[in-house]
C-alpha positions as CSV (number, residue, x, y, z in Angstrom):
1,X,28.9,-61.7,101.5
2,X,30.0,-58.0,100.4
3,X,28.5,-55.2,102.4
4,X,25.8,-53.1,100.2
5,X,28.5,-49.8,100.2
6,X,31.4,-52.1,98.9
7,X,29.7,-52.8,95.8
8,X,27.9,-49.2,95.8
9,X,31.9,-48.0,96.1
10,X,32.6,-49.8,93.0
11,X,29.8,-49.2,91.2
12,X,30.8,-45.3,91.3
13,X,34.0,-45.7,90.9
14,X,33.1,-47.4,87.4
15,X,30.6,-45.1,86.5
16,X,33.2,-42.5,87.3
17,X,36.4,-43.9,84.9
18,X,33.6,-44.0,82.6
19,X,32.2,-40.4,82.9
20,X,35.7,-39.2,83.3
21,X,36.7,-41.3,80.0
22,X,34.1,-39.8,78.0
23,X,34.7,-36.3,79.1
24,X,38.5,-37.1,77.9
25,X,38.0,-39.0,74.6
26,X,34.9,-35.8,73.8
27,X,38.1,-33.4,74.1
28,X,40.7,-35.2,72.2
29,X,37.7,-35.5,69.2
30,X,37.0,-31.8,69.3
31,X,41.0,-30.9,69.1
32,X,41.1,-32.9,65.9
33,X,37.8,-31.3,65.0
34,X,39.1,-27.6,65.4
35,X,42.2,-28.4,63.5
36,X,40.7,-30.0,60.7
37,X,38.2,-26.9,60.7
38,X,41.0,-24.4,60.9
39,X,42.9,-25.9,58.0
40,X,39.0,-25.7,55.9
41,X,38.4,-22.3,56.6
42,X,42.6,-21.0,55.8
43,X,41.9,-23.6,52.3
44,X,38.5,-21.8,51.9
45,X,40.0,-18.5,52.1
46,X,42.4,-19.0,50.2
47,X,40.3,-20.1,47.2
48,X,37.7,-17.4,47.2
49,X,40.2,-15.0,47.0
50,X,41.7,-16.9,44.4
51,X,38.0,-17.0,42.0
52,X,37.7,-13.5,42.7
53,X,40.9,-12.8,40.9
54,X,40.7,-15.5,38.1
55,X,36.8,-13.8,37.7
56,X,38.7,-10.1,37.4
57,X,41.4,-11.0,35.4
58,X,38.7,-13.2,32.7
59,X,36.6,-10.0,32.7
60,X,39.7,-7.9,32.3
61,X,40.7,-10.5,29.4
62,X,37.2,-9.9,27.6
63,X,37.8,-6.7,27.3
64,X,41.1,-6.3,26.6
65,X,41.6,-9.8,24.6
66,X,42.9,-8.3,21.4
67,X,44.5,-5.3,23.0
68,X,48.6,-7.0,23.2
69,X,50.2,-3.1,24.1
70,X,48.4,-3.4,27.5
71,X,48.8,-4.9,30.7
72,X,45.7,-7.2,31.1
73,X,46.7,-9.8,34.2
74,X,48.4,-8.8,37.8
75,X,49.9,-11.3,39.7
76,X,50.9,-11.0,43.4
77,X,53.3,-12.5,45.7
78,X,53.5,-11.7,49.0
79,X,56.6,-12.7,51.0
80,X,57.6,-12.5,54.7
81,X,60.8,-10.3,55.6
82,X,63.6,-11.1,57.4
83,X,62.5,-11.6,60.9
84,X,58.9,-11.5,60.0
85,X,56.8,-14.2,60.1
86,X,53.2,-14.8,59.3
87,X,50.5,-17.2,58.5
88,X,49.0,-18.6,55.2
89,X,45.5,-16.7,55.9
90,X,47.6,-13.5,56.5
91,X,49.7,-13.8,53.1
92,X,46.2,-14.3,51.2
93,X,44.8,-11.2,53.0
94,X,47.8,-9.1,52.4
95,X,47.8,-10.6,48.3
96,X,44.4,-9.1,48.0
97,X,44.9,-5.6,49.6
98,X,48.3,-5.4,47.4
99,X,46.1,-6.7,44.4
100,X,43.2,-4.3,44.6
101,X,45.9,-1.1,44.9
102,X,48.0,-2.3,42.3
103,X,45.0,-3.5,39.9
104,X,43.7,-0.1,39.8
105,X,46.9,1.3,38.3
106,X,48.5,-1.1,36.3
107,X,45.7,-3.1,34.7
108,X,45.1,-1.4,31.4
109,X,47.9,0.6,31.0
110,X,50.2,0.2,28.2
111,X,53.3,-1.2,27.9
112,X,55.1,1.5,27.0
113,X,54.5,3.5,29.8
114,X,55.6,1.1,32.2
115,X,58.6,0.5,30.5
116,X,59.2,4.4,30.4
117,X,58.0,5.0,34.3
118,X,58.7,1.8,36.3
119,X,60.0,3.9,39.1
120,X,56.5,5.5,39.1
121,X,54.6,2.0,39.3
122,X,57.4,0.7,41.8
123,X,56.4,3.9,44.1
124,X,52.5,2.7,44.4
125,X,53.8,0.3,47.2
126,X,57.1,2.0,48.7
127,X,56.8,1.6,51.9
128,X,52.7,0.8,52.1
129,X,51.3,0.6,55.2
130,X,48.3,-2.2,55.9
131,X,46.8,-1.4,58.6
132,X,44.6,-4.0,61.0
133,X,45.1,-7.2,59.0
134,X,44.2,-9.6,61.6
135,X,45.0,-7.5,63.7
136,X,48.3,-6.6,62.8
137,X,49.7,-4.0,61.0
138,X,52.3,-5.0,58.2
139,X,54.5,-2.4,55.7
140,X,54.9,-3.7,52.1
141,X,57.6,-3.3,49.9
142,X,58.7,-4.0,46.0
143,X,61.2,-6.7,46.0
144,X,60.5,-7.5,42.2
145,X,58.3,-6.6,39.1
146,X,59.3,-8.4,35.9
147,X,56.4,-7.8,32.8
148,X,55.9,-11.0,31.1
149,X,54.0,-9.9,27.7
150,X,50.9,-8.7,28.9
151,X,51.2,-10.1,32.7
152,X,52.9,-7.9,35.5
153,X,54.2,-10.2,38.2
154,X,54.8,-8.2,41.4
155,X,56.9,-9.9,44.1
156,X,55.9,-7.7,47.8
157,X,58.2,-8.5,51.2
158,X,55.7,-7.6,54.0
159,X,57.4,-7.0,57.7
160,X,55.4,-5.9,60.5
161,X,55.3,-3.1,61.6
162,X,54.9,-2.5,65.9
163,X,53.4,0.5,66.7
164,X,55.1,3.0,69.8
165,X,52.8,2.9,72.7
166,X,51.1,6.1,73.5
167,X,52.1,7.9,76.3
């Protein structure tokens, strides 16, 4: 016959691989939680900034929709430089600022004029600087802006840009 503190012994050791199991297995679900939650939120981002500039773009279409000598839709693209690297949420952030500054020039304007003054339009992001986005700062560039009837699609490298420590 077993002693009363052999089985007590094995009794918590069970009830410890138990605990200790559950404490394990509770992590390894909330890892997969958090990632699956991450990759939501970066979709979700992405798609409310994506309504709010299909909604600007229809209401810019309303107004302008028999208007063909002006620039009625802006598209973006935001592309990492060479040695730059940077998230999906980041490039969707940057797309928007770039889109609201650009937006308030070009949309509307005619045709002619930014045929005539490309430079001009091309100067609205030389050398931008974004500050705090994500807490980064990142300086924009024009690679690219080709007018495709009354759409302007603006290709943007973004690098980031380290700032000299204060002595």
């Amino acid at each position: 016959m077993k002693a009363p503190l052999e089985r007590t012994g094995r009794l918590l050791q069970g009830i410890g691989l138990f605990i200790s199991g559950a404490v394990i297995g509770s992590a390894f679900f909330m890892g997969i939680y958090n990632h699956h939650l991450d990759v939501v939120l970066t979709q979700n981002r992405e798609l409310v900034l994506e309504r709010k500039q299909l909604m600007e773009d229809n209401a810019n279409l309303k107004k302008t929709k028999n208007q063909y000598t002006t620039i009625n839709l802006l598209n973006v693209h935001v592309e990492p430089a060479e040695g730059t690297q940077f998230d999906k949420v980041v490039e969707t952030e940057l797309q928007r600022l770039v889109h609201g500054d650009m937006r308030k020039v070009v949309v509307g304007q005619k045709i002619s004029n930014f045929a005539e003054n490309q430079e001009l339009f091309r100067q609205i992001l030389a050398e931008k600087t974004y500050a705090d986005v994500l807490d980064k700062d990142y300086v924009v560039t024009v690679r690219t802006m080709v007018l495709v009837q009354t759409e302007l699609k603006v290709w943007v490298t973004a690098r980031e840009w380290k700032r000299l420590p204060v002595s």
